[in-house]
N, C-alpha and C positions, 0 to 999 in steps of 0.2 A: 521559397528557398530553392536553390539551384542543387539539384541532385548530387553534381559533384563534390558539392558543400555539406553534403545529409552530415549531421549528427550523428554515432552511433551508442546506440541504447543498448545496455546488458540491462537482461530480462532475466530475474532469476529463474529457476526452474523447482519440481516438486519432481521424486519418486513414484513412477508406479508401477504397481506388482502387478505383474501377468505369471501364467502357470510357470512358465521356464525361463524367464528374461524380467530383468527391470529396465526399467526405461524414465528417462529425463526428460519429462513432457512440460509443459505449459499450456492453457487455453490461447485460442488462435486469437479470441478476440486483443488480447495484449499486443500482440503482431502484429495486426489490421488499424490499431489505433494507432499506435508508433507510427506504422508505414503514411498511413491518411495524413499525419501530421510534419512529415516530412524529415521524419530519420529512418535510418536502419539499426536493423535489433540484430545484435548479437543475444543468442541463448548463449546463460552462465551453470553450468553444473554445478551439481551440489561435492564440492570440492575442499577437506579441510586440512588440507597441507597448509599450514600457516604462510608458506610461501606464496599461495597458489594466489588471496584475492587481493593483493599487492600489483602481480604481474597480469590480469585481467583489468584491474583500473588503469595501465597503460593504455590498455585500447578499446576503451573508451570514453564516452562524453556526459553520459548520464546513467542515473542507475535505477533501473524500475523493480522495485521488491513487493511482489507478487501477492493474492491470496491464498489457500490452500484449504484443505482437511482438516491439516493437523493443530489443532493448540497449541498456541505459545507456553512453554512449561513455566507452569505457577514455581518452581523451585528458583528460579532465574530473578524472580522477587520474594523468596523466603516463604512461599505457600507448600502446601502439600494438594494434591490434586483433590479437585470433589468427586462425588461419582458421576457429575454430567461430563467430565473430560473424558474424552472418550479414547483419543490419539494424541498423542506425543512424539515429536519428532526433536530431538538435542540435537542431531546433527546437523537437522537445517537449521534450527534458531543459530547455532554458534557458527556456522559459515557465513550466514546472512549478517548478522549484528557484527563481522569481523571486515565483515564489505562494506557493512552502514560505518562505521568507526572510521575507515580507512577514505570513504568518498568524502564525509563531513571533514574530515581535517583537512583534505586537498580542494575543498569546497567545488567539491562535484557534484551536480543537480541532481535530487532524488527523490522520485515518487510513488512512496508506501501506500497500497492497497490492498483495504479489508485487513487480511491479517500483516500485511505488510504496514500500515499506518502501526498494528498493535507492537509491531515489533521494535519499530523507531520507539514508542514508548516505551518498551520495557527496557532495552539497550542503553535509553536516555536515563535509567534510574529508577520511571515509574512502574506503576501496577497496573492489574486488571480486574476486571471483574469477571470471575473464571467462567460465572454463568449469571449471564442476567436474567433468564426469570427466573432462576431460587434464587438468587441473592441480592434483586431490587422488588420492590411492592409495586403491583400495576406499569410493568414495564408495557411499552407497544409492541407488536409483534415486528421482531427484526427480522423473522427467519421465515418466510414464508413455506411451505412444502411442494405446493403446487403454481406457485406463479413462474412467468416464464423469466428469464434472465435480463430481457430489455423491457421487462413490463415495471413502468414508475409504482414504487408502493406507498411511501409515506414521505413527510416534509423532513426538510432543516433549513435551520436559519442560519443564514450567514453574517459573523461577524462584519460590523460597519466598515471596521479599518485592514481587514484583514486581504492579502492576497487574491481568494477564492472570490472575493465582495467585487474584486476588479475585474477579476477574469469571467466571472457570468454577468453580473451588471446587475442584480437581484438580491434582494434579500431572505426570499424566499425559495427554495428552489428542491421539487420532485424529484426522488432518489428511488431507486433500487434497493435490495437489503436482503444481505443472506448470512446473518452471522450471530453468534450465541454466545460471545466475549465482548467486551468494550474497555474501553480507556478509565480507568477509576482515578486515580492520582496521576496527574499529569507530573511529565518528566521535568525539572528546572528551567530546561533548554526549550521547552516548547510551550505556545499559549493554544488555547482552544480558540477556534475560528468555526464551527460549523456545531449544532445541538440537534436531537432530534426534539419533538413536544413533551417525552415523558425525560427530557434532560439528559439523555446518553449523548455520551460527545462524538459529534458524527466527523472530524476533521481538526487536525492539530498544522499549526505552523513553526519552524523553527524560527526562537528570537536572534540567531545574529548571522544562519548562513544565509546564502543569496536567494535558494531554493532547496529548500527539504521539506515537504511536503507530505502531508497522509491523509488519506480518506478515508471512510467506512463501508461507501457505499461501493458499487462495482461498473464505474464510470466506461471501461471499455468493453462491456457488455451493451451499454447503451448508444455508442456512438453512429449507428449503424441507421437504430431509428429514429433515437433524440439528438439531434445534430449538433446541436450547442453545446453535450458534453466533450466534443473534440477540442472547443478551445482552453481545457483544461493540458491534452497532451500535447497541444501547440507550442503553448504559453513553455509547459515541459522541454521539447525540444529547443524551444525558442534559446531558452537557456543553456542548454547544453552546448547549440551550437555557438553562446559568446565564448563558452569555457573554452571548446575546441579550437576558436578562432584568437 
């Protein structure tokens, strides 16, 4: 893709508290995969003037909604928190789910990671499972403490007919995994396309936009040394760039 062509990707962002300042940070690796894949990434602050993610979808092409810290607040589907939620952040969920609302109607490409995929589900109507090991029996470990971030952990299977099935060429495919939520009831709007072994759904696809996409595992942690995960922000961009063009 010709540079002057690049797609440009808003990248959401997350909060972080230092002694005298906050700050609107993201990990690099999001920006290094975007860029490898041949767009540019606009950072989107966490901003909720209802006005505000209306005039940032003008300028852009795709919309990459991020992982984080914080849990998706189980109140957003009629729960009350357990005691493994640990952070809750409303202000992000409801800027972000105000950007996903607003990309999906203008069918602008959009790709949910980790808690990003969890949010397209909750926004689409579904649930979570606030903590998968108390509240599944013999889950696999999703959450590693000491592995490194490009280090493959466990499998999923990828749906036959599905997107993700096109884009790696496998049915099979080593993942990464740092997360202690998952997808319980899927939203109307989306099918499940990727499973880990003990059944937690590792990626969702939406049934009628072009590209809305979510994963669980943390693809642009990997791209660096598993190279094949790049043709997932390719395929990303790729799209962005028909919308833009």
């Amino acid at each position: 893709m010709k540079k002057e062509n690049r797609p440009v990707i808003g990248i959401t962002t997350c909060i972080m508290e230092h002694s005298q300042k906050r700050y609107a940070a993201v990990s690099d690796g999001y920006i290094r995969s975007v860029h490898e894949a041949g767009g540019l990434t606009m950072l989107l602050p966490m901003v909720c003037d209802p006005d505000v993610p209306g005039s940032y979808l003008k300028l852009i092409d795709g919309l990459l909604l991020t992982g984080g810290n914080e849990d998706i607040s189980p109140h957003l589907y009629g729960e009350d928190p357990l005691c493994n939620v640990d952070c809750i952040n409303s202000e992000r969920d409801s800027c972000e789910s105000h950007l996903l609302h607003l990309a999906v109607k203008r069918d602008i490409p959009v790709l949910g990671i980790c808690r990003g995929m969890q949010l397209m589900n909750v926004a689409g109507g579904g649930t979570l499972y606030q903590d998968i090991f108390s509240q599944l029996e013999h889950p696999l470990g999703h959450r590693p403490k000491a592995m490194p971030v490009d280090a493959l952990y466990h499998r999923v299977k990828l749906r036959e007919d599905s997107l993700l099935r096109r884009i790696f060429g496998t049915e099979t495919l080593m993942v990464n995994s740092f997360h202690h939520q998952a997808v319980k009831r899927v939203a109307d709007n989306f099918i499940v396309t990727a499973r880990a072994e003990d059944g937690i759904i590792e990626a969702i696809e939406h049934k009628e936009h072009p590209f809305a996409v979510g994963v669980q595992w943390h693809p642009e942690d990997l791209t660096c040394k598993h190279h094949h995960f790049l043709r997932l922000f390719e395929t990303f961009v790729e799209a962005a760039g028909g919308k833009s063009g």
